[in-house]
C-alpha positions in Angstrom: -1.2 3.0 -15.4 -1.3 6.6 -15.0 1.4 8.5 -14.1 2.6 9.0 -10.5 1.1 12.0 -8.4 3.7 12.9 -5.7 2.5 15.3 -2.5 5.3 16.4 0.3 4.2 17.9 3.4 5.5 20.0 5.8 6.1 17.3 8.3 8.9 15.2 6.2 6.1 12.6 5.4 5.7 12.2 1.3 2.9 10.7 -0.6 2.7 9.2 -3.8 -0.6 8.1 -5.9 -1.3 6.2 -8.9 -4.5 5.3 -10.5 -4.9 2.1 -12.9 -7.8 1.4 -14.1 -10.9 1.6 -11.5 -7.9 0.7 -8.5 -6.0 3.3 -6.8 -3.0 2.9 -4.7 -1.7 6.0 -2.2 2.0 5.2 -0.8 2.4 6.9 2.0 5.7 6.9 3.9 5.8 9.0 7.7 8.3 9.3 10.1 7.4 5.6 11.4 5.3 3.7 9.1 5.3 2.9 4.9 2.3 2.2 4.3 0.8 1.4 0.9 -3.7 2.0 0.4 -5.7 0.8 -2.0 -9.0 1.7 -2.8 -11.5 0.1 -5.4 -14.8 1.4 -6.1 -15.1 2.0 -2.2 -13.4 -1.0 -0.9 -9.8 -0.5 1.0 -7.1 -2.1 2.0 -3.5 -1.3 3.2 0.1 -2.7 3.6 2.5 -1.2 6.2 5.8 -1.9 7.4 7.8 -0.1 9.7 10.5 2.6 8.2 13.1 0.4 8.6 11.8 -2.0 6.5 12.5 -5.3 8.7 9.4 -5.8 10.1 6.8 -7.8 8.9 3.8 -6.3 6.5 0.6 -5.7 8.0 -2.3 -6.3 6.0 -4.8 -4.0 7.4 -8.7 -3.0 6.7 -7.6 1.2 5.8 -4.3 3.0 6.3 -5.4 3.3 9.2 -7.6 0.5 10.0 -7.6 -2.8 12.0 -4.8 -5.0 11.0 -6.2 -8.4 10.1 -3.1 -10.4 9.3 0.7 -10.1 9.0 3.2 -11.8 6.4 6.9 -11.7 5.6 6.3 -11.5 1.9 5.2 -8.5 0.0 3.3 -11.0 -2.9 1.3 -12.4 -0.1 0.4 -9.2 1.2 -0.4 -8.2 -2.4 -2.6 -11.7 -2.5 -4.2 -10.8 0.5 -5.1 -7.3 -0.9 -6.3 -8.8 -4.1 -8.8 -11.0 -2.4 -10.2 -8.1 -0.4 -10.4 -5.7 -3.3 -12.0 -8.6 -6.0 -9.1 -7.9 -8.7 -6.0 -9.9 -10.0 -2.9 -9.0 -8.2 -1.6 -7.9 -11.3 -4.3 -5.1 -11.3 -2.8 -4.0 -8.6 -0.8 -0.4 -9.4 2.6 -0.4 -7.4 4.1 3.3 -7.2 8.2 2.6 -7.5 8.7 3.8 -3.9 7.1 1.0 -2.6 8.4 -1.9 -4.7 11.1 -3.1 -2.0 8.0 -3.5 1.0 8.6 -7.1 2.4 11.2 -9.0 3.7 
C-alpha cells in the first residue's frame, strides 16, 4: 500500500488518499459527513457515516451518489464495497482515519 496522501482545505474539511494496487480509497471527512470512496479501474463506491460516528454506514454508488443500502457494521459495508468493486475485501486500502467507521 502506498503511502498516505493527506490534502486540507480551507473549509476545515481534510482528505486523505491511498492507492493499493489498481484500487484507490479517498477518506474524506466535512463538517457533517465521513465518508470513505473507492474507485477501481472506473468503478466507485462509498461509505459514509455521519461526524459523530453513531449513525449507520451508507453504502452508496459515489461519494456523492445514490445510497443503495445501510448497515451497522463497517465489514459489511466493506463486503458490500468488495462486491461492487470485483476485489477481495482485503484488497481493499483503509487510510488510518477511517478505521473506527461503524458501529
Amino acid at each position: 500500500m502506498a503511502d498516505p496522501t493527506r490534502t486540507d482545505a480551507s473549509d476545515g474539511s481534510s482528505t486523505v488518499t491511498v492507492d493499493a494496487g489498481d484500487v484507490t480509497a479517498t477518506y474524506i471527512e466535512t463538517d457533517g459527513e465521513r465518508v470513505l470512496a473507492f474507485d477501481r479501474e472506473g468503478r466507485t463506491a462509498a461509505i459514509a457515516q455521519n461526524v459523530d460516528g453513531y449513525a449507520m454506514l451508507k453504502v452508496r454508488t459515489a461519494a456523492d451518489g445514490d445510497e443503495l443500502e445501510r448497515y451497522y457494521g463497517f465489514d459489511m459495508a466493506l463486503d458490500h464495497v468488495a462486491e461492487r468493486l470485483d476485489v477481495a475485501v482485503a484488497d481493499l486500502p483503509i487510510p488510518e482515519a477511517a478505521a473506527d467507521m461503524g458501529m
